[in-house]
C-alpha positions, 0 to 999 in steps of 0.5 A: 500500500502506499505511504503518505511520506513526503512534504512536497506538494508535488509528491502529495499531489502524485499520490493523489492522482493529480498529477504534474499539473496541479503540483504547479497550481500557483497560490492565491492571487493577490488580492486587497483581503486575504481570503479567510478559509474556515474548516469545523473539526479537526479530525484527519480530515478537517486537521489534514486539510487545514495542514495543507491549506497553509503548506501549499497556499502559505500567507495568501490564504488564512486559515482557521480550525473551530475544533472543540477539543484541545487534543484529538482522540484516534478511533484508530488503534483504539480497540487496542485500548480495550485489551491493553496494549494502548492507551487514550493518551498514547492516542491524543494528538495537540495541533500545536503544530497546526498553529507554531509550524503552519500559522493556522489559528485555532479556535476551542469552541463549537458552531451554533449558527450558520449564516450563509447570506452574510458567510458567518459563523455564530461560535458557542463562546458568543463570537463569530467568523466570517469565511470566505470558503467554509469546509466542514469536516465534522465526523459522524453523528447517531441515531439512537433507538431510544434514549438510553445511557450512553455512560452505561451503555457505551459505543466507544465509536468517538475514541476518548472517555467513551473508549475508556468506558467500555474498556473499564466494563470490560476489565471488570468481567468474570469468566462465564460472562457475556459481551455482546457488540451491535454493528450498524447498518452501512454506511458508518465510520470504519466498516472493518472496525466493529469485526476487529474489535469483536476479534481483540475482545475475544482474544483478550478474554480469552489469552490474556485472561484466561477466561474460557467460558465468556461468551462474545455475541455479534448482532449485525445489521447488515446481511453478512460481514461487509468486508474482509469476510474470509478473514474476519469469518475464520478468525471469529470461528478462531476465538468462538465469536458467535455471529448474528447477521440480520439483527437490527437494534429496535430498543436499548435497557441501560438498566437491565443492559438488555437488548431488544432487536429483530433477526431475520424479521423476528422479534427477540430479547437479549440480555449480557454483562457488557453492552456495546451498542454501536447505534446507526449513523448520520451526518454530524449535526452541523451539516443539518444546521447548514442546510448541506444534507440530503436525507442523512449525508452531505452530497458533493462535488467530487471533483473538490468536495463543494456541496452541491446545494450551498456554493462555497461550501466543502464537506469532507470525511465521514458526513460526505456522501460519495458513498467512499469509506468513512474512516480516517485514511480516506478523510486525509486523502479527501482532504488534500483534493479539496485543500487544492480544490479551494487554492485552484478555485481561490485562484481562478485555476480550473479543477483537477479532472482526475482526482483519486482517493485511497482508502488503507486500513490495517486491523488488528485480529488479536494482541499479535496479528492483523490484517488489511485492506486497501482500495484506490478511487477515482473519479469517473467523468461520465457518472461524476461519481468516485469509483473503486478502481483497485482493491487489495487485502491481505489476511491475518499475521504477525507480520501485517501487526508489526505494518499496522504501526508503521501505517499508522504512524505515517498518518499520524504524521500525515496529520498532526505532525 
């Protein structure tokens, strides 16, 4: 798979699939006001795409981050916390950088209004900015059956506290118990993740302690596992995951940690010492209040991720609906095609005609092996859609774990550094 190693705009833009022609793209014209580009949420994509406004634009383009958080949390690696071998903070990354090496200024506070006509953005710390381009990269949102405890029955699909929560449940079970895990009906954030954690859970149970009468249970929403089938089938058979496909949430007991859900269209109940409710997923909230959304994503433009119902508004990452994998790979390369997007744009300089993304995730299967999976897309003029043009993926080893930091860490870079 390919790394994202190097600085130079023309090397990101090959990785891309942007080619020679916009590794030349020059930056923004001057002008009597220095365009203000606002990005909300500094996740991989909001983080990466305000990295590179400034990389590639420098002093002609100013760039903002609104990001509530002083530190950012990664979904990525995080089911190693549950067993372990990580912890949240050896996961949390400052934007220090964002601000001392790339002069973008940040901003620790949420949006509460957007006013399109005016182009200004009403903050929760009662003051407000004006964008000349606005990108919102803000993550995912859910939808909840019910309205159950959170605290008591954690997703831990936002890494941080709710990691921690589950993690806590977890370490706390005795041999004989139960884990069950739901996984929502795709699209969500992360499509292998759900099948990885169920994998880490029983092995940490199971080898690490000592426990061999735990039960680990699989409800799915989707008809079958989505990806990597193969690997995560045997893998679940490995460990004694028992795996139920067509199995829908339609109600959540935080008191008794009881589910009530339908499998193949029944009616069932299901009760067990730890709770992990994966809810269904929409885009974040901040894409309704925009006006931005189509039913529950963000459609766009994939040639620069500008909505196609609002001008001078970009979505990338999970609340965008190419139909792309959500997951925090791909956000940072969406990213980079929308950050040279706005500077084409700011400048007066035509898209690139054929942008590509890649998508590459590694997923750990137990304390010592992984697996992969990778997938490049491009853009097809005559549908005006992203594509998979090339998909790869490689089983479970202890070789593939040792990869996954290596991976892992070049994106970490990639984003933070």
């Amino acid at each position: 798979m390919k790394k994202v190693n190097s600085n130079s705009r023309r090397d990101f833009m090959k990785f891309l699939g942007l080619g020679s022609l916009a590794a030349v793209v020059p930056t923004v014209s001057s002008a009597a006001t220095i365009p203000h580009v606002v990005v909300v949420g500094g996740g991989f994509s909001g983080a990466t795409c305000a990295k590179y406004l400034k990389m590639w634009g420098g002093s002609s383009v100013d760039v903002t981050v609104i990001e509530p958080n002083a530190t950012y949390v990664s979904p990525i690696l995080s089911n190693l916390v549950l067993n372990g071998q990580k912890t949240t903070a050896n996961l949390s990354f400052s934007y220090a950088n964002h601000s001392s090496k790339y002069a973008v200024n940040m901003v620790h506070s949420m949006v509460n209004s957007v006013d399109k006509t005016t182009q200004t953005l009403t903050l929760a710390n009662g003051n407000s900015i004006k964008y000349d381009k606005l990108v919102l990269a803000p993550g995912i949102d859910f939808i909840k059956t019910n309205d159950y405890d959170m605290t008591k029955i954690p997703h831990a699909w936002k890494a941080g506290e709710q990691t921690n929560l589950l993690k806590a449940q977890i370490d706390s079970m005795v041999d004989g118990d139960t884990f069950t895990m739901t996984i929502p009906a795709a699209p969500y954030r992360c499509p292998p993740g759900p099948y990885e954690r169920a994998c880490v859970v029983a092995d940490y149970l199971k080898n690490k302690k000592g426990f061999n009468n735990c039960k680990v249970v699989v409800l799915d929403a989707n008809a079958k596992i989505i990806v990597e089938e193969e690997t995560f089938s045997s893998v679940f058979a490995t460990h004694g995951v028992e795996y139920r496909p067509n199995s829908m949430v339609t109600a959540v007991d935080d008191t008794t940690k009881t589910l009530m859900y339908t499998e193949n269209d029944v009616s069932k109940t299901l009760s067990s010492t730890v709770l992990n409710v994966i809810p269904n997923q929409k885009a974040a909230p901040i894409i309704f209040t925009a006006g931005v959304n189509s039913g529950n994503w963000a459609p766009i433009n994939p040639l620069s991720y500008e909505s196609v119902l609002s001008s001078g508004i970009y979505i990338i990452g999970d609340s965008q609906a190419t139909g792309q994998p959500k997951a925090g790979h791909i956000g940072n390369s969406e990213a980079k095609v929308c950050a040279d997007a706005i500077l084409r744009t700011l400048s007066g300089v035509a898209l690139y005609a054929s942008p590509k993304t890649n998508s590459a995730c590694y997923s750990p299967t137990s304390a010592t092996e992984a697996s992969w999976l990778t997938g490049v897309f491009k853009y097809d003029a005559q549908t005006q859609t992203m594509v998979a043009s090339n998909t790869a993926a490689g089983g479970t080893s202890v070789a593939n774990y040792s990869k996954m930091f290596n991976w892992s860490g070049n994106l970490f870079a990639d984003t933070f550094a």
